[in-house]
Gaussian input, Z-matrix of N, CA and C with variables (Angstrom, degrees):
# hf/3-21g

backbone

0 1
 N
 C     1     B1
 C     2     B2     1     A1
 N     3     B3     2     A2     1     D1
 C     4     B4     3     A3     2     D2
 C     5     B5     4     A4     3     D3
 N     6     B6     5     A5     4     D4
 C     7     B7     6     A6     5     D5
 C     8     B8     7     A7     6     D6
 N     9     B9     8     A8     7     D7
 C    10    B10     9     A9     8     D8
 C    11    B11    10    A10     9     D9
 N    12    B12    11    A11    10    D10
 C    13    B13    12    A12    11    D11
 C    14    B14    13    A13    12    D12
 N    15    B15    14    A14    13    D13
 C    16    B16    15    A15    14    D14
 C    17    B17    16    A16    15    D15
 N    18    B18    17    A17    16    D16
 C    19    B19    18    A18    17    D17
 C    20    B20    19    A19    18    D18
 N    21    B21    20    A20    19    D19
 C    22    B22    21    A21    20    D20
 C    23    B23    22    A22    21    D21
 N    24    B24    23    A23    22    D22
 C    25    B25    24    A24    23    D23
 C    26    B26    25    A25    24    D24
 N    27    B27    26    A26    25    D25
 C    28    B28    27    A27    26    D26
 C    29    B29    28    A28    27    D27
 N    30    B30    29    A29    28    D28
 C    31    B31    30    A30    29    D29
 C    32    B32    31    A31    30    D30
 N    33    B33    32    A32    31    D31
 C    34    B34    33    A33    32    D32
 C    35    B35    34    A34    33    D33
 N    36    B36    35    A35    34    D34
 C    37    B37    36    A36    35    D35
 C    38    B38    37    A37    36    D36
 N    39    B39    38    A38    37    D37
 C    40    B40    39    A39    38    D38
 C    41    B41    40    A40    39    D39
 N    42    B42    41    A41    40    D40
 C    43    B43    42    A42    41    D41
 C    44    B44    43    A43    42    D42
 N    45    B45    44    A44    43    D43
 C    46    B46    45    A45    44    D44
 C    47    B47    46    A46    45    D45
 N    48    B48    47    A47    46    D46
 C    49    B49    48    A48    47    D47
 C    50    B50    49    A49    48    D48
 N    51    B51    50    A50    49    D49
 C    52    B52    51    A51    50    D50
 C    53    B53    52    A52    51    D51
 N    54    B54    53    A53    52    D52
 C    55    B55    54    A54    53    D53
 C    56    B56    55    A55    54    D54
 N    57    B57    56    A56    55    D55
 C    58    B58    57    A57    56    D56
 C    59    B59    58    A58    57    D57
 N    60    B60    59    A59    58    D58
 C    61    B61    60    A60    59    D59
 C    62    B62    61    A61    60    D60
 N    63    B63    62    A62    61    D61
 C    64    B64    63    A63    62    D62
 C    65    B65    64    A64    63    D63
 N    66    B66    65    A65    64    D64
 C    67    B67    66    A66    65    D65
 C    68    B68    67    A67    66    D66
 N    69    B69    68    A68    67    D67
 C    70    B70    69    A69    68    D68
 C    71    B71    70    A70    69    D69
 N    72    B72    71    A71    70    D70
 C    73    B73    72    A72    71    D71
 C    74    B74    73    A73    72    D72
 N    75    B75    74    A74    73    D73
 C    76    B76    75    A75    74    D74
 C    77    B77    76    A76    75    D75
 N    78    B78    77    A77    76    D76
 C    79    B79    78    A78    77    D77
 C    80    B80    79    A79    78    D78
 N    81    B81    80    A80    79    D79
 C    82    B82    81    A81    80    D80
 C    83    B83    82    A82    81    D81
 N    84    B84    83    A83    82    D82
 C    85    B85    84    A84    83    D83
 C    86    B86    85    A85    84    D84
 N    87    B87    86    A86    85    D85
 C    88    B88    87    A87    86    D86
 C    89    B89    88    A88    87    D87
 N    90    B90    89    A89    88    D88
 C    91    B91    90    A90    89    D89
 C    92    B92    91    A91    90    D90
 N    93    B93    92    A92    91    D91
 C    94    B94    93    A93    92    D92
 C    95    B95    94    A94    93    D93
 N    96    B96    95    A95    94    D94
 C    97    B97    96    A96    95    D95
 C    98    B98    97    A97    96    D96
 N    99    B99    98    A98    97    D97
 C   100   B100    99    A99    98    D98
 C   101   B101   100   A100    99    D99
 N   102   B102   101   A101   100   D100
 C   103   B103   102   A102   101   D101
 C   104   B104   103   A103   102   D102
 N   105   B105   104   A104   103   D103
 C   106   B106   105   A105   104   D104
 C   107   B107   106   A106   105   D105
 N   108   B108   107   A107   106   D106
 C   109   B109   108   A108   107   D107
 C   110   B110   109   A109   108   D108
 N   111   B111   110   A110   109   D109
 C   112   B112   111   A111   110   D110
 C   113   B113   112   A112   111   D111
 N   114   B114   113   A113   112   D112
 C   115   B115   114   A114   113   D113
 C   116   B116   115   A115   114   D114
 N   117   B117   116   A116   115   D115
 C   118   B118   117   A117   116   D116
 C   119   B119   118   A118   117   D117
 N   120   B120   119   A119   118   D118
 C   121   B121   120   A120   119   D119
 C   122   B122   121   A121   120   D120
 N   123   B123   122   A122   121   D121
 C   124   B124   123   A123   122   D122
 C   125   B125   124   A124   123   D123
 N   126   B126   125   A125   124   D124
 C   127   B127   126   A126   125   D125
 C   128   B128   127   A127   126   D126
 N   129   B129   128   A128   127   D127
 C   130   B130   129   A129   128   D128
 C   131   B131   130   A130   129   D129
 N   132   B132   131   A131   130   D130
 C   133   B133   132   A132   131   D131
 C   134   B134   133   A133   132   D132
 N   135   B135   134   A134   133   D133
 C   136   B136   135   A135   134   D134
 C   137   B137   136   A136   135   D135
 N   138   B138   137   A137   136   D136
 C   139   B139   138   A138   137   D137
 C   140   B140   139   A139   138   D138
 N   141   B141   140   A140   139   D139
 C   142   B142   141   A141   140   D140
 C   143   B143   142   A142   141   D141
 N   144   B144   143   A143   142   D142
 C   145   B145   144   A144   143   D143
 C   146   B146   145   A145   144   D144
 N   147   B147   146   A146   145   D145
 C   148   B148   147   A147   146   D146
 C   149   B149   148   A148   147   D147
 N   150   B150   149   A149   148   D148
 C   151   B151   150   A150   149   D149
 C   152   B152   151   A151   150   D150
 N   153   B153   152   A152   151   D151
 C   154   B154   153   A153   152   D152
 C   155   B155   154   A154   153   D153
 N   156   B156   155   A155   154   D154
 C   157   B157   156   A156   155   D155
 C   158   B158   157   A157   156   D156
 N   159   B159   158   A158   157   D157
 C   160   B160   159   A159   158   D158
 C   161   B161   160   A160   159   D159
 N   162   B162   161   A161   160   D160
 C   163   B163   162   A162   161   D161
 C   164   B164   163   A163   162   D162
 N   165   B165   164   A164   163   D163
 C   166   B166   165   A165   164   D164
 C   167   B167   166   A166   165   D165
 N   168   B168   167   A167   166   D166
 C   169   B169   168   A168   167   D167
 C   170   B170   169   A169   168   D168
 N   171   B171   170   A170   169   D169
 C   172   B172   171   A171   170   D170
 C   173   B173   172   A172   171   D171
 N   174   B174   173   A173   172   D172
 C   175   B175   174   A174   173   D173
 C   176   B176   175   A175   174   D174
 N   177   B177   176   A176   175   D175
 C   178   B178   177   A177   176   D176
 C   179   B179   178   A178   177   D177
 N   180   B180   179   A179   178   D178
 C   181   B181   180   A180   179   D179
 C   182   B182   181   A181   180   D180
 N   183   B183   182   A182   181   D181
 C   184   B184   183   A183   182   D182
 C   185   B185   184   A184   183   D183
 N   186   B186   185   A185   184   D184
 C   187   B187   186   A186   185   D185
 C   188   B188   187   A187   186   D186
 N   189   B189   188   A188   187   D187
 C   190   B190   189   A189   188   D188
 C   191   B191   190   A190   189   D189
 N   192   B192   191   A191   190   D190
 C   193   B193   192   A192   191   D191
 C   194   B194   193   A193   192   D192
 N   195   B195   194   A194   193   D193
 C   196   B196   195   A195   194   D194
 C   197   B197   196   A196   195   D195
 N   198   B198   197   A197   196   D196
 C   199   B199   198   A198   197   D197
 C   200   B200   199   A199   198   D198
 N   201   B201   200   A200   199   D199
 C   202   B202   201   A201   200   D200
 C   203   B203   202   A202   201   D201
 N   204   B204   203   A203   202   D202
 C   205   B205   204   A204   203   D203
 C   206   B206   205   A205   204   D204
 N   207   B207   206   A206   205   D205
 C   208   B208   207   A207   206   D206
 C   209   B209   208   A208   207   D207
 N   210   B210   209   A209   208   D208
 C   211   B211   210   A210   209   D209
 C   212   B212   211   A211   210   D210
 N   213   B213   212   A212   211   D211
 C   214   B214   213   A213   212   D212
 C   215   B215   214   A214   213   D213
 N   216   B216   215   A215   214   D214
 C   217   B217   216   A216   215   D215
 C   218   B218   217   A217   216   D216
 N   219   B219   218   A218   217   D217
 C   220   B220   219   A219   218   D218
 C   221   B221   220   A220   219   D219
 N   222   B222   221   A221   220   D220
 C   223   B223   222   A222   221   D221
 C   224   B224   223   A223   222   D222
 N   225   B225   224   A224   223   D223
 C   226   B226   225   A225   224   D224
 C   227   B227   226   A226   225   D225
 N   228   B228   227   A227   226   D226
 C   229   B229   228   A228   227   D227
 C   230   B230   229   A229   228   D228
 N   231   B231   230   A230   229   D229
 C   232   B232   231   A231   230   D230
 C   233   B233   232   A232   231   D231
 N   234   B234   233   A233   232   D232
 C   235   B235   234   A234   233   D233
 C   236   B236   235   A235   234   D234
 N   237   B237   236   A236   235   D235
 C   238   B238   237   A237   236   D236
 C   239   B239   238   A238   237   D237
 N   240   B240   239   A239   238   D238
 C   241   B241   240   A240   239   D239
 C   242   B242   241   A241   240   D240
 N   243   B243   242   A242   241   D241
 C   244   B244   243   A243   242   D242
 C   245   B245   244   A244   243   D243
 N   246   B246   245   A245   244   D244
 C   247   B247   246   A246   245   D245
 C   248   B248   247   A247   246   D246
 N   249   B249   248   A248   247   D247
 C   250   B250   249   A249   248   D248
 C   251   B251   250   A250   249   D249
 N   252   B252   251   A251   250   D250
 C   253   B253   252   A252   251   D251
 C   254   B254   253   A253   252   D252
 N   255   B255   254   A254   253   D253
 C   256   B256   255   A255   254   D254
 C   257   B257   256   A256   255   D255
 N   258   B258   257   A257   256   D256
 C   259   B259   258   A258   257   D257
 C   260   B260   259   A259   258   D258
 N   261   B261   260   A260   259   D259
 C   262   B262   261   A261   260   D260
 C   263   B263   262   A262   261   D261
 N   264   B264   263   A263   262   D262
 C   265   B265   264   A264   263   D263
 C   266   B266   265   A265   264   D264
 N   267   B267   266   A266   265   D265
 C   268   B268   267   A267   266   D266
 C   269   B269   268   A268   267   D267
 N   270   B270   269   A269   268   D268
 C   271   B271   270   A270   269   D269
 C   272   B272   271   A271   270   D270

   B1=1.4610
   B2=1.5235
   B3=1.5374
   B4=1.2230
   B5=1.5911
   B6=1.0382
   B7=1.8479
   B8=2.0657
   B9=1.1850
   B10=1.0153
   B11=1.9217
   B12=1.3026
   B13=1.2666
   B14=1.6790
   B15=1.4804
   B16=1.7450
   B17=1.4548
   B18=1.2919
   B19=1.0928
   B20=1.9269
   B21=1.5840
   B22=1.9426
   B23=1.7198
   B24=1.6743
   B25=0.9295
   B26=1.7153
   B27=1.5442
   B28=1.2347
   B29=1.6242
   B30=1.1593
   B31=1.8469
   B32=1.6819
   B33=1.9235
   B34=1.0949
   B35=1.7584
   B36=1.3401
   B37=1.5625
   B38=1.5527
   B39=1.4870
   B40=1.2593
   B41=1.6215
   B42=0.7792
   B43=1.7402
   B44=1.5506
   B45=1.1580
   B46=1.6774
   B47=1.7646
   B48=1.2414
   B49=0.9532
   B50=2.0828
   B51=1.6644
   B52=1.7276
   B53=2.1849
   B54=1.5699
   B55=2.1820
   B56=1.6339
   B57=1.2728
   B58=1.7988
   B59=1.4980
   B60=1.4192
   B61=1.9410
   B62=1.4608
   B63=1.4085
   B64=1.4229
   B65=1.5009
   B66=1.0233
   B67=1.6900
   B68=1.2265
   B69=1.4091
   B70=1.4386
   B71=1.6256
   B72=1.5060
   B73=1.8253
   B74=1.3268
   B75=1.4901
   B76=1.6856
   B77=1.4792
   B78=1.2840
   B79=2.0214
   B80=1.5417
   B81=1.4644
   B82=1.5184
   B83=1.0740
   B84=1.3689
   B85=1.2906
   B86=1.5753
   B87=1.1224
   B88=1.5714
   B89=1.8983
   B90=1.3156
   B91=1.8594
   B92=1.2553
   B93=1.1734
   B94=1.2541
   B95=1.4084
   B96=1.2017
   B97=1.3783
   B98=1.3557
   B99=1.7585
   B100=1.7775
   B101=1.4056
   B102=0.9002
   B103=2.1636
   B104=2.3471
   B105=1.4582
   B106=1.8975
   B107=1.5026
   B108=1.3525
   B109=1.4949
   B110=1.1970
   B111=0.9778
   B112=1.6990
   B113=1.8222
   B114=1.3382
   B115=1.6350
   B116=1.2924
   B117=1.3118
   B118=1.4786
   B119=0.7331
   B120=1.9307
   B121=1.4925
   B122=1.5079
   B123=1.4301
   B124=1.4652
   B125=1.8325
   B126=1.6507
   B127=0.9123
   B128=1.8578
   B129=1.5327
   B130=1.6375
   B131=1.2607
   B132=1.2794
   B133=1.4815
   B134=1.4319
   B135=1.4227
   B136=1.5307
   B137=1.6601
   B138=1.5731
   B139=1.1058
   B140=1.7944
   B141=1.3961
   B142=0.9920
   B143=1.9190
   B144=1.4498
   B145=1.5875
   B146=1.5505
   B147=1.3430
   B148=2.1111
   B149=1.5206
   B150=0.8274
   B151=1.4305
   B152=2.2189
   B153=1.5792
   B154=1.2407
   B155=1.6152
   B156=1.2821
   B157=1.3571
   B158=1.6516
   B159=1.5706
   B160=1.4680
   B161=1.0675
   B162=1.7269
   B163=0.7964
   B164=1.4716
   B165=1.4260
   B166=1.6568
   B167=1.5409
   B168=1.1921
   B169=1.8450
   B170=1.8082
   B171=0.9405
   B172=1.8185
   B173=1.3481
   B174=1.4385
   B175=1.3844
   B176=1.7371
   B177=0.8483
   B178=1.1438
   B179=1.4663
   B180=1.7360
   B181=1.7776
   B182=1.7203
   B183=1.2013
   B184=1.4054
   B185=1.5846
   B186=1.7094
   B187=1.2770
   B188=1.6825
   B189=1.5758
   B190=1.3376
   B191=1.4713
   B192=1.4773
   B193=1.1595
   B194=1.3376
   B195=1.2648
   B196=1.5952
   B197=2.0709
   B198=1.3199
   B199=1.3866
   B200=2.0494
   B201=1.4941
   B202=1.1105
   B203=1.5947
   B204=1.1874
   B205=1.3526
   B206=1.9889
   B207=1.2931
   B208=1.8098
   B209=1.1445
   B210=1.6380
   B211=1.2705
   B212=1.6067
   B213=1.5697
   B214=1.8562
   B215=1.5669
   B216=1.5663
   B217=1.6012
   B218=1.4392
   B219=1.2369
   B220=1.3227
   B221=1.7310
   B222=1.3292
   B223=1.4560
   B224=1.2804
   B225=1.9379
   B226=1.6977
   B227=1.6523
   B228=1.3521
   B229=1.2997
   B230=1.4787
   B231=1.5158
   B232=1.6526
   B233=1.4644
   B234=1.4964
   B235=1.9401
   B236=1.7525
   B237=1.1786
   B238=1.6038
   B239=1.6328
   B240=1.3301
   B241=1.6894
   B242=1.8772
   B243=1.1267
   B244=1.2575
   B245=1.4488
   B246=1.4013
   B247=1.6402
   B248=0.8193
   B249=0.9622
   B250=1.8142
   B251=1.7789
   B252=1.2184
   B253=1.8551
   B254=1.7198
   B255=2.1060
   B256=1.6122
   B257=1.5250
   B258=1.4271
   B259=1.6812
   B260=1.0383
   B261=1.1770
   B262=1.8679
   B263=1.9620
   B264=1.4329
   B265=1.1390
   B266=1.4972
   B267=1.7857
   B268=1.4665
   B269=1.8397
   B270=1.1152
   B271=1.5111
   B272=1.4467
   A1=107.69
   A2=119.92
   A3=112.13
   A4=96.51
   A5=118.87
   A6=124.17
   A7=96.25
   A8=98.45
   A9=88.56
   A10=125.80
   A11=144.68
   A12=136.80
   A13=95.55
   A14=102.82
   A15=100.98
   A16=103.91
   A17=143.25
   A18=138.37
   A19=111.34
   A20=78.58
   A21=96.65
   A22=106.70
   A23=104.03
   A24=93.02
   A25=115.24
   A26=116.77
   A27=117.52
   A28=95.29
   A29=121.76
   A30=121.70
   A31=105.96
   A32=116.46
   A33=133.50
   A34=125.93
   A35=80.62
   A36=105.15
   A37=109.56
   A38=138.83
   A39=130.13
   A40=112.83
   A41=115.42
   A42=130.24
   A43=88.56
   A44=137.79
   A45=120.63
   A46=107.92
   A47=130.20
   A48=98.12
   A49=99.93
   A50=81.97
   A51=102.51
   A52=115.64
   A53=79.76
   A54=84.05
   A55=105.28
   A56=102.73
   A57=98.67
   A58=126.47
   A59=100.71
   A60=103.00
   A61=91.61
   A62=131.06
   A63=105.48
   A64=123.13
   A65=113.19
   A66=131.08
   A67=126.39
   A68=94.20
   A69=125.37
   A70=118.19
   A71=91.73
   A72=118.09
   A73=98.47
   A74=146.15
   A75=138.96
   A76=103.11
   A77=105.88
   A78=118.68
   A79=86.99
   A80=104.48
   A81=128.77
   A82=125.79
   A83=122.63
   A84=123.75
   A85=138.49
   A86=99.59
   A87=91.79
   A88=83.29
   A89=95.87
   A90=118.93
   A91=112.35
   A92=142.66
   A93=146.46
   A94=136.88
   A95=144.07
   A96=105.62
   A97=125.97
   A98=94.80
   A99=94.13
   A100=106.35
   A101=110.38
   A102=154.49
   A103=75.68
   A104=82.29
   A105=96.55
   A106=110.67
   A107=147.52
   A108=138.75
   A109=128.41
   A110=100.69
   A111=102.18
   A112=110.14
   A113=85.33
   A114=117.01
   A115=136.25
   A116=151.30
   A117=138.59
   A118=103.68
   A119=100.80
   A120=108.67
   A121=111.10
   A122=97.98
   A123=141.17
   A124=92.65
   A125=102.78
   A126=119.60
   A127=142.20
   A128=94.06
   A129=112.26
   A130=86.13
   A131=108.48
   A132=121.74
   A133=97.33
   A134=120.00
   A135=134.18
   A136=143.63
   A137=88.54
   A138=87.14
   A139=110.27
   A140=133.28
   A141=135.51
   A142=105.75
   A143=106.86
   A144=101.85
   A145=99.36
   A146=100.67
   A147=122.95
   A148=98.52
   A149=121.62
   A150=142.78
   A151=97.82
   A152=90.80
   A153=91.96
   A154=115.39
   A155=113.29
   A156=125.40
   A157=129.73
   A158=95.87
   A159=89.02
   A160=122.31
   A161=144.00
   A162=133.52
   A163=108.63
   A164=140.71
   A165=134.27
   A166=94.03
   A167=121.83
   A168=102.96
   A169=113.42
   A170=99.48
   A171=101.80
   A172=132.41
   A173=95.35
   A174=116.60
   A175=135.29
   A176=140.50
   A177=131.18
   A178=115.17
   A179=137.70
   A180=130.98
   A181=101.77
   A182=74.20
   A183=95.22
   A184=102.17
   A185=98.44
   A186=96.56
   A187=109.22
   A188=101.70
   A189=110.02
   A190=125.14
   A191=129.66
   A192=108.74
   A193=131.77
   A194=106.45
   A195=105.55
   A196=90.45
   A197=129.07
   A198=120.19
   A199=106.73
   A200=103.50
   A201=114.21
   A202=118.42
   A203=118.50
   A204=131.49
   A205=97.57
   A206=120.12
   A207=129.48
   A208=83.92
   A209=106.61
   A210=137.74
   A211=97.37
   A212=103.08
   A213=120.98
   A214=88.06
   A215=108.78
   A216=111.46
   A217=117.25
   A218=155.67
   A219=164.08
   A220=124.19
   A221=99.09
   A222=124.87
   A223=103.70
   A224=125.81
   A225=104.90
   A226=98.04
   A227=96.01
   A228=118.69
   A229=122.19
   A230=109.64
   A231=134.29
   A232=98.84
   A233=104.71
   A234=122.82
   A235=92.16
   A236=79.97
   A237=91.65
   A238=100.08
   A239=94.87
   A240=106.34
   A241=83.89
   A242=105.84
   A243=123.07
   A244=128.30
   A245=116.51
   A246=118.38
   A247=125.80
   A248=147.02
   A249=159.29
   A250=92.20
   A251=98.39
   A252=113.69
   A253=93.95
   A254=107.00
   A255=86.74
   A256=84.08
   A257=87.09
   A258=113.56
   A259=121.40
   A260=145.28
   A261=146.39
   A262=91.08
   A263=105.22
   A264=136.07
   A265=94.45
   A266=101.59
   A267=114.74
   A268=115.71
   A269=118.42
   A270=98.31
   A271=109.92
   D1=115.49
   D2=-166.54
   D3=-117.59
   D4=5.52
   D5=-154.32
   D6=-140.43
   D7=129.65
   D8=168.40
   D9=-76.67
   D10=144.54
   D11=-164.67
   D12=-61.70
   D13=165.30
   D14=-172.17
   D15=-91.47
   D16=1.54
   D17=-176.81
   D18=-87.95
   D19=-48.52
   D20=163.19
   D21=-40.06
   D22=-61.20
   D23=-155.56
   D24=-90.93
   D25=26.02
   D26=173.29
   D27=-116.81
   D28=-9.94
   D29=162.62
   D30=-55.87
   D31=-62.26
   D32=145.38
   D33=17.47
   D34=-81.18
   D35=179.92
   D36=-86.29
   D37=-18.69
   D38=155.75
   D39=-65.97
   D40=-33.06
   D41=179.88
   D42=-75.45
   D43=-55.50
   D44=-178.74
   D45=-77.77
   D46=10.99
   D47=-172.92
   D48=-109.73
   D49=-19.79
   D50=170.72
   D51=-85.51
   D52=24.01
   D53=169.97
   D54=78.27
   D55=-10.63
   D56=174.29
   D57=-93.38
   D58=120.92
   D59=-165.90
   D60=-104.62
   D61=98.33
   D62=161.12
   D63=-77.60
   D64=163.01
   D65=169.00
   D66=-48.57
   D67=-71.10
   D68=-174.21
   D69=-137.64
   D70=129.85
   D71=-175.20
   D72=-85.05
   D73=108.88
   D74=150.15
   D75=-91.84
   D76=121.89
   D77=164.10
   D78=-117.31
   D79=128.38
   D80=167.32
   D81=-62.36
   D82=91.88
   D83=154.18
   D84=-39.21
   D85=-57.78
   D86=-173.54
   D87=-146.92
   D88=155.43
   D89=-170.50
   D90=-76.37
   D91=168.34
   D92=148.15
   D93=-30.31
   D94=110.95
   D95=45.18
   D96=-117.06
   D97=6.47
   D98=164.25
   D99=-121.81
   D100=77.70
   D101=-166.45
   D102=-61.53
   D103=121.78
   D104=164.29
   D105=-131.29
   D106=144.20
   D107=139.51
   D108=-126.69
   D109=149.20
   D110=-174.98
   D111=-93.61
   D112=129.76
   D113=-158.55
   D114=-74.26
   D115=90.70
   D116=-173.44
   D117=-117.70
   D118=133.88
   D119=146.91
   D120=-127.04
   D121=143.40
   D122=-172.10
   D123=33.37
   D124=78.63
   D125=179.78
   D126=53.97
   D127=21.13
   D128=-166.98
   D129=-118.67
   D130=149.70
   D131=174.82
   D132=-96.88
   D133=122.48
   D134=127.61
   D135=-20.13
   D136=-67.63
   D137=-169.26
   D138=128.83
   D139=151.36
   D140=-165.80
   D141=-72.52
   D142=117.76
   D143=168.36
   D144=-112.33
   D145=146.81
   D146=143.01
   D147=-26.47
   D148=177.56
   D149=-151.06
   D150=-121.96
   D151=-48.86
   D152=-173.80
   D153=-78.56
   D154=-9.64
   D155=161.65
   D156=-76.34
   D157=-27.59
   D158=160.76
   D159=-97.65
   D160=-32.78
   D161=-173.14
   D162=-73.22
   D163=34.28
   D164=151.18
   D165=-95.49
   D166=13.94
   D167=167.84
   D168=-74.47
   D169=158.46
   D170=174.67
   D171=-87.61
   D172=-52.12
   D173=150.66
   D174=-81.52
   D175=85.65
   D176=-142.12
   D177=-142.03
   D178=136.66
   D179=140.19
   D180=-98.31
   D181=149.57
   D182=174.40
   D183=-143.44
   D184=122.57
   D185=176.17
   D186=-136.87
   D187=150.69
   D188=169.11
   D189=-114.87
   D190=-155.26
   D191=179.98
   D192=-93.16
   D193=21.47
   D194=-172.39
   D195=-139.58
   D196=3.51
   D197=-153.61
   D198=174.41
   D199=118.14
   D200=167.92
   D201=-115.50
   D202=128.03
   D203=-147.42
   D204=-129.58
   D205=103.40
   D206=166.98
   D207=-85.37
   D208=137.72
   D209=167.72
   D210=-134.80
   D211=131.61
   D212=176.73
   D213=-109.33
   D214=99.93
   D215=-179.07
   D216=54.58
   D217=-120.92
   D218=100.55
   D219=18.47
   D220=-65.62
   D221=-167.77
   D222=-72.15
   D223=118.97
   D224=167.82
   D225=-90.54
   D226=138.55
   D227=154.94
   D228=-51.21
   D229=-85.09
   D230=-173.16
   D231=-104.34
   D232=164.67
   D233=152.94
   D234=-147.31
   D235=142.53
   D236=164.82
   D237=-131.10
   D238=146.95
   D239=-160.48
   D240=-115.23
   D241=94.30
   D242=166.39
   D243=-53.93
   D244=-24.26
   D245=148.08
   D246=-60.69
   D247=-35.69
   D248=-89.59
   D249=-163.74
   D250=-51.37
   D251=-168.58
   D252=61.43
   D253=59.18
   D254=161.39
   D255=-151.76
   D256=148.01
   D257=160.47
   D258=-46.62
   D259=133.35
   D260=177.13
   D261=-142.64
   D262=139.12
   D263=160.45
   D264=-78.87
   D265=139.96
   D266=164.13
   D267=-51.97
   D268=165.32
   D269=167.63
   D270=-143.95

């Protein structure tokens, strides 16, 4: 995966247009319990990380196949419900 998917990357740009810059893009590679994704930052591919290596980012999406979730440190910001193709506020 050298491209991020286009839905990711129009979640992306809703998150920049609401003041949120994330860092780092994770799309899930492979599931639990030895959880991998392949990695972007500010739109460059990385390369495949561990799971436990990405989640110490601060800024961060993390997405899987049904749901992409921005987290500002702790706090999620956005989800995008990737079935659905809709935005949901945390609640």
């Amino acid at each position: 995966m050298a491209e991020l998917p286009e839905d990711v990357k129009q979640f992306i740009e809703e998150l920049k247009s609401r003041g949120i810059n994330p860092g780092i893009v994770a799309v899930q590679r492979t599931p639990p319990p030895n959880e991998t994704y392949h990695v972007f930052k500010n739109g460059e591919y990385l390369g495949v990380r561990p799971a436990v290596d990405v989640l110490k980012e601060r800024m961060l999406v993390v997405c899987g196949k049904r749901t992409c979730v921005a987290f500002d440190h702790e706090d999620i910001k956005l989800i995008l419900d990737r079935t659905r193709r809709k935005i949901l506020n945390p609640s």
